[in-house]
C-alpha positions as CSV (number, residue, x, y, z in Angstrom):
1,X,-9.0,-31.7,-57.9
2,X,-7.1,-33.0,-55.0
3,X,-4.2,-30.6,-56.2
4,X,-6.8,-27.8,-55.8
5,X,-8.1,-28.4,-52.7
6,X,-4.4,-29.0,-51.1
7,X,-3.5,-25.2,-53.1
8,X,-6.9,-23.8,-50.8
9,X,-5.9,-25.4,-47.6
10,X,-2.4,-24.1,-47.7
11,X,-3.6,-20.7,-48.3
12,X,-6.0,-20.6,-45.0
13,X,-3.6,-19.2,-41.9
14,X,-2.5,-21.6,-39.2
15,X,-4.9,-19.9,-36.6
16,X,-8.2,-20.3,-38.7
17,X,-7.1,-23.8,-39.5
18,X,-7.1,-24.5,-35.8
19,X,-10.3,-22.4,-34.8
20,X,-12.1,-24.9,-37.2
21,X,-10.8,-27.8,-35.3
22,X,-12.1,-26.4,-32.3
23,X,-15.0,-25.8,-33.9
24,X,-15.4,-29.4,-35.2
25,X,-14.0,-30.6,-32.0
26,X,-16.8,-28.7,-30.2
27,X,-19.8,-29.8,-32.7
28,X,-18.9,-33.5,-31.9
29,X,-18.8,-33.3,-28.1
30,X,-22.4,-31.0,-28.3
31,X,-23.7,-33.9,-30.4
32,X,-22.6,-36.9,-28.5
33,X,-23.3,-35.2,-25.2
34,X,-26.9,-34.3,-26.6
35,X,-27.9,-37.6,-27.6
36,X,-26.1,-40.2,-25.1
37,X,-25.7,-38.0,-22.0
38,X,-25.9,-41.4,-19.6
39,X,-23.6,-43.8,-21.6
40,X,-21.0,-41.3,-21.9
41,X,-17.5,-41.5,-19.7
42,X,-17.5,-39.4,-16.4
43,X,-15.0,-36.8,-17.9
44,X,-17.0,-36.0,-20.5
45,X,-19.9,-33.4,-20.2
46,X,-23.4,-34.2,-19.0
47,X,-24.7,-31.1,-20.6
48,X,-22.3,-29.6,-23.1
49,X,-21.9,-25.8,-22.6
50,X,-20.3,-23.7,-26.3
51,X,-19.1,-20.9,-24.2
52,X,-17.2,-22.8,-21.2
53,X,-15.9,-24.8,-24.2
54,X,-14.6,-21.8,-25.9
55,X,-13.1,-20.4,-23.3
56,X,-11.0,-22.7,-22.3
57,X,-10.1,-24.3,-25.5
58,X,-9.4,-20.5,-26.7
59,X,-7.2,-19.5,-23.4
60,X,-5.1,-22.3,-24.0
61,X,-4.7,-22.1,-27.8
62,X,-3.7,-18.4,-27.0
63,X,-1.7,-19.6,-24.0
64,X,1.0,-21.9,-26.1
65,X,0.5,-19.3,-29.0
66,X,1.8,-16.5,-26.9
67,X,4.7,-18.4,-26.0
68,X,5.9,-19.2,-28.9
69,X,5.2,-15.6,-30.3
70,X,7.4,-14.3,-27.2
71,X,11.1,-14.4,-26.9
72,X,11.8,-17.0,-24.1
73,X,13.2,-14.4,-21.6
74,X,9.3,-13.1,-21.7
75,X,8.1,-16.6,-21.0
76,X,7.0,-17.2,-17.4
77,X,8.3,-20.0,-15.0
78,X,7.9,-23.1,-16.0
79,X,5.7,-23.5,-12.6
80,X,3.7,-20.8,-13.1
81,X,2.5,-22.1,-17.3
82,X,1.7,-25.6,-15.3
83,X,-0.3,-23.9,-12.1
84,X,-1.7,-22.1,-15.2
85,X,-3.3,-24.9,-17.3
86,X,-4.0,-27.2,-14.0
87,X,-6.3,-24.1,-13.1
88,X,-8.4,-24.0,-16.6
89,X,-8.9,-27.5,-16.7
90,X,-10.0,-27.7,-12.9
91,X,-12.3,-25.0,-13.7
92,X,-13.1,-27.2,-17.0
93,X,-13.7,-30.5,-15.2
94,X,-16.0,-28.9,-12.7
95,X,-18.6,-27.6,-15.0
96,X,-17.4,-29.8,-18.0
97,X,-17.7,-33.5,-16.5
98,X,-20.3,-35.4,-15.3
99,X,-18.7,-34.1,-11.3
100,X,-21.5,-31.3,-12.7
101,X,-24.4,-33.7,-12.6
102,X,-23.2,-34.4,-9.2
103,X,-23.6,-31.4,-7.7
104,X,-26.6,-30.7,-9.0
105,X,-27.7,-33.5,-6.6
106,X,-25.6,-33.3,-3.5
107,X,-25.2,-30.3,-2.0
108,X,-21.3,-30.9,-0.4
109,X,-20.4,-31.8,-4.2
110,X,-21.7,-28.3,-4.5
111,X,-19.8,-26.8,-2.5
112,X,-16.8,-28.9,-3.5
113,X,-17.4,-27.8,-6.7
114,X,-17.3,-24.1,-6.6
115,X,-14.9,-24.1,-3.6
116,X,-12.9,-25.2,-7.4
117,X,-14.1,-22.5,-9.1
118,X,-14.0,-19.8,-6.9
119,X,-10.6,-20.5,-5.1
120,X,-9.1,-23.2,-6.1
121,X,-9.1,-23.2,-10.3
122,X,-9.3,-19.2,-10.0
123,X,-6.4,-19.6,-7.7
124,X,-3.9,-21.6,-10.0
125,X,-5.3,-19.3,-12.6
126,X,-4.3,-16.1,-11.0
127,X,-1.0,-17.5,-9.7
128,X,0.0,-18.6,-13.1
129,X,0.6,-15.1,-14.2
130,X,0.0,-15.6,-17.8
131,X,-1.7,-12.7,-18.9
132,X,1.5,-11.3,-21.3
133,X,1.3,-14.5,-22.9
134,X,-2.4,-14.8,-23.6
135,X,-2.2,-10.6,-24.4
136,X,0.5,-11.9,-27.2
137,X,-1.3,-14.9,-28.2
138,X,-5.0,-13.1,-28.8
139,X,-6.4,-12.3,-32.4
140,X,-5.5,-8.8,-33.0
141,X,-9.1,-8.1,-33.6
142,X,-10.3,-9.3,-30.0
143,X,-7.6,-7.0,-28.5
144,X,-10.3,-3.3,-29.0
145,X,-12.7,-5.6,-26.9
146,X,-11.0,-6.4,-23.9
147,X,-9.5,-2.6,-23.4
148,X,-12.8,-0.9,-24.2
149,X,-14.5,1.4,-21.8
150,X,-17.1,-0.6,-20.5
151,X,-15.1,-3.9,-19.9
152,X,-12.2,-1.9,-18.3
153,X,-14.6,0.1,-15.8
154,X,-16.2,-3.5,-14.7
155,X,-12.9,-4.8,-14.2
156,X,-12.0,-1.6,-12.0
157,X,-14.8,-2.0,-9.8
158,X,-14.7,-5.4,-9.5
159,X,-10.9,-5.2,-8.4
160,X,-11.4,-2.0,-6.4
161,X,-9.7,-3.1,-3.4
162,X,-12.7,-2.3,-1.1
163,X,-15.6,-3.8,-3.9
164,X,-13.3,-6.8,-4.4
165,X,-13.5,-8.5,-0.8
166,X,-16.8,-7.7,-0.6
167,X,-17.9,-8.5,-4.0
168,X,-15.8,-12.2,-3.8
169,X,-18.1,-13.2,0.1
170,X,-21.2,-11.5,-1.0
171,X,-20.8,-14.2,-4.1
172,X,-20.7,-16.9,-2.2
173,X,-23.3,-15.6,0.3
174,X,-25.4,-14.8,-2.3
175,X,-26.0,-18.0,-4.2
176,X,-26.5,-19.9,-0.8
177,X,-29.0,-17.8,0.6
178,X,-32.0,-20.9,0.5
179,X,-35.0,-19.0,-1.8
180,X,-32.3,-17.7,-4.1
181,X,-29.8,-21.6,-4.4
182,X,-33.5,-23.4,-4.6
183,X,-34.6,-21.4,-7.7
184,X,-31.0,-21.3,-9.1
185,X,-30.9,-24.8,-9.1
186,X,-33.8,-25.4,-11.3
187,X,-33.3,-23.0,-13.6
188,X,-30.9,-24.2,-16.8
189,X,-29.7,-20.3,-17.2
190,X,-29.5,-19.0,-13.7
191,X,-27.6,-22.0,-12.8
192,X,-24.8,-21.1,-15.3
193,X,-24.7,-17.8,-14.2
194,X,-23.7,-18.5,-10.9
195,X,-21.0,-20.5,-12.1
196,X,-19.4,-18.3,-14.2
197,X,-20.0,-15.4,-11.4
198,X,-17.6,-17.3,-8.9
199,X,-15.8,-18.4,-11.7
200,X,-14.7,-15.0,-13.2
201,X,-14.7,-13.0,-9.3
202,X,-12.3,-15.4,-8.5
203,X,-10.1,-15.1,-10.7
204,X,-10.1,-11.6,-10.6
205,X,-9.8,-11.4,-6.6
206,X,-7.0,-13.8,-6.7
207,X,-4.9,-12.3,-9.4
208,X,-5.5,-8.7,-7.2
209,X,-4.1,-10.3,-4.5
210,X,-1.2,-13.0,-6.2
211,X,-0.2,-10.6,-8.7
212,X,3.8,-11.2,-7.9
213,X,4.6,-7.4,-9.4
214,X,5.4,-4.7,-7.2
215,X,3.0,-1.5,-6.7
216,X,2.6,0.2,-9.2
217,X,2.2,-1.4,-12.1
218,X,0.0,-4.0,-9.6
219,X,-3.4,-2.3,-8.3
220,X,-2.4,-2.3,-4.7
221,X,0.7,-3.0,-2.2
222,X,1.4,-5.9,-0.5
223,X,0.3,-4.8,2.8
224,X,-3.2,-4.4,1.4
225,X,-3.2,-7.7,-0.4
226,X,-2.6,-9.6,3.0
227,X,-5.8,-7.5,5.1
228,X,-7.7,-8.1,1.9
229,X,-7.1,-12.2,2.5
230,X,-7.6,-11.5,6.1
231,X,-11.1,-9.6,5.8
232,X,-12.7,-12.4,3.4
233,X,-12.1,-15.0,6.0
234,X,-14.0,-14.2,8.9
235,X,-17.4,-14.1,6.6
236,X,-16.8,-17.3,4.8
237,X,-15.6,-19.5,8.4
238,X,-19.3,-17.8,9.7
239,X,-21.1,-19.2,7.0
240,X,-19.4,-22.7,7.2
241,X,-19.7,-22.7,10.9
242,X,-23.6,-22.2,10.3
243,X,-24.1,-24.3,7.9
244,X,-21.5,-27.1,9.7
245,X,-23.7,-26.5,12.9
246,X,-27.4,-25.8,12.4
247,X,-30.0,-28.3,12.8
248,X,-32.1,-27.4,10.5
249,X,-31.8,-28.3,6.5
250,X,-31.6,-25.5,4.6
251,X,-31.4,-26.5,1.1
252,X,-34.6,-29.1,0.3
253,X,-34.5,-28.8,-3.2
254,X,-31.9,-31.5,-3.0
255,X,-34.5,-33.9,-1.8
256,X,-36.7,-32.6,-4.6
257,X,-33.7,-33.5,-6.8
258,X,-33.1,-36.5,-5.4
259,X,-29.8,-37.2,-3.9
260,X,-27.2,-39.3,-5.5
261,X,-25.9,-41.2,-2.4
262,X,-28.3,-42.5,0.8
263,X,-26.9,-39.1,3.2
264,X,-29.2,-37.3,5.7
265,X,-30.0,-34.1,4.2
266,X,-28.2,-32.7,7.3
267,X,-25.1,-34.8,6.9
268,X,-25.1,-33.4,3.5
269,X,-25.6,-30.0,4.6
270,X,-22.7,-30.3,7.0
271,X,-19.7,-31.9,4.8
272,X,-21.1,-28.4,2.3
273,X,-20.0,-26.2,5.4
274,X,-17.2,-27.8,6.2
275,X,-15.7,-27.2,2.6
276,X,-16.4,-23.3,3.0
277,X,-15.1,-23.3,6.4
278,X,-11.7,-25.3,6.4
279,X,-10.0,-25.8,3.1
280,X,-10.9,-22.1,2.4
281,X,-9.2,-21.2,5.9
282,X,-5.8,-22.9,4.5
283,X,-5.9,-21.4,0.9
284,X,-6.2,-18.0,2.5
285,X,-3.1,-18.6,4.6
286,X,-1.1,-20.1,1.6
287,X,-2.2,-17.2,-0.2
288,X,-0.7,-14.6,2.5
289,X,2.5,-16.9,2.5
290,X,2.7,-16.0,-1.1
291,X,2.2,-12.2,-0.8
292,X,4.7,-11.9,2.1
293,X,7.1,-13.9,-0.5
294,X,6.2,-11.6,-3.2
295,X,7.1,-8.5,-1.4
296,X,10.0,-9.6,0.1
297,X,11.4,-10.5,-3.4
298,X,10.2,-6.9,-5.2
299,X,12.3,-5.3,-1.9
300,X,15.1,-7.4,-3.3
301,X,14.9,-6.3,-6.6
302,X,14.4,-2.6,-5.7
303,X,17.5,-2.8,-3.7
304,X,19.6,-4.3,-6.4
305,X,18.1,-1.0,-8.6
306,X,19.2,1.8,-6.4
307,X,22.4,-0.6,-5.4
């Protein structure tokens, strides 16, 4: 019998094998997290979510699959693979760990939280340049999916280079605008689709604008990647300013909530404009830092082709 059931296990491909422990994996966590939610460590969920766990257990198994299915001259930096996992399991630990249960009760955690998701996980993500290696690593059978019709024309308008900037502010605008945040934040579904929203438009403004290849094959040139980083900030140091400023609380479904720590609603509101308006002021000028470093480097490599 035990002969047998080795015989059967041998015949089931490495990759199934390792979907079921993902699976299993997965099953434990959603029952542990469903039934002991307050005696649990803070870095594991509050409220278990299947499809954030997927996706990132499923872009890292297809990350270090991809690599080893590659030849190592394919294989990215070394620093870009590590700004590449760092970036899925910030985005991870945001919405994955009890730092979401947080947030749900204090607005600057909040704002902390998807100032992670929207620039700083999508960020890493986009800078890690990994998409070759995920492409390699990816179930053949996925593969029709992600270059069908429909998901490459949402992908073309969200990275239009005139949608994208206004797209990645209007997000942020958008869920912070008070009727819409106050009946977001009681709502179970509408609160995870704003997180995946500034989840996925971050990474897909940052990669239009970090993508380190010259143009074409990259959407757009580097002089347009640096006014793109230029026109989002303007709109997002208002908004901070505003909400940094004003007198007036904006957001009282916190105090319907209840707040985790004894802050003024105000003070809270304040510290939540201060994370849009300064650490997203110094991203953007690290990220033009990295486009003028990007272009300079595909001038040298076009002059080392016609030389």
């Amino acid at each position: 019998m035990s002969m047998t059931l080795t015989q059967n296990a041998e015949r089931v491909p490495p990759g199934w094998r390792g979907l079921v422990a993902l699976v299993v994996a997965g099953a434990v966590l959603w029952f542990v997290c469903s039934k002991y939610p307050a005696e649990l460590p803070f870095f594991l969920p509050w409220e278990f979510s299947w499809p954030v766990f997927l996706a990132t257990s499923l872009s890292l198994a297809w990350f270090f699959i991809g690599l080893q299915r590659l030849p190592p001259a394919q294989h990215p930096p070394l620093w870009r693979s590590t700004c590449f996992i760092a970036g899925e399991l910030l985005l991870y630990a945001m919405v994955q760990t009890h730092i979401d249960y947080y947030a749900q009760h204090m607005f600057f955690i909040h704002r902390a939280q998807h100032f992670v998701l929207h620039h700083v996980g999508a960020f890493l993500i986009a800078l890690g340049a990994s998409g070759s290696v995920l492409w390699a690593g990816m179930p053949d059978f996925l593969k029709p999916l992600f270059t069908s019709k429909p998901v490459r024309m949402s992908v073309d308008f969200i990275m239009h280079p005139v949608a994208a900037p206004v797209i990645f502010v209007g997000m942020i605008y958008l869920w912070l605008i008070p009727a819409i945040h106050t009946r977001v934040m009681l709502d179970a579904r509408l609160y995870d689709v704003m997180n995946w929203s500034m989840a996925l438009d971050g990474i897909a403004f940052w990669w239009l604008v970090l993508d380190p290849r010259p143009s074409p094959p990259a959407r757009i040139g580097s002089g347009i990647r640096a006014l793109l980083i230029i026109a989002v900030e303007p709109p997002q140091m208002a908004l901070g300013a505003i909400l940094s400023l004003s007198g007036t609380d904006y957001y009282p479904v916190y105090r319907i909530c209840g707040r985790m720590f004894d802050i003024p609603a105000l003070s809270d509101q304040h510290y939540g404009g201060l994370i849009i308006w300064l650490p997203g002021t110094l991203l953007s000028l690290l990220a033009i830092i990295l486009v003028l470093v990007n272009m300079r480097r595909n001038e040298d490599g076009a002059a080392d082709v016609v030389g």
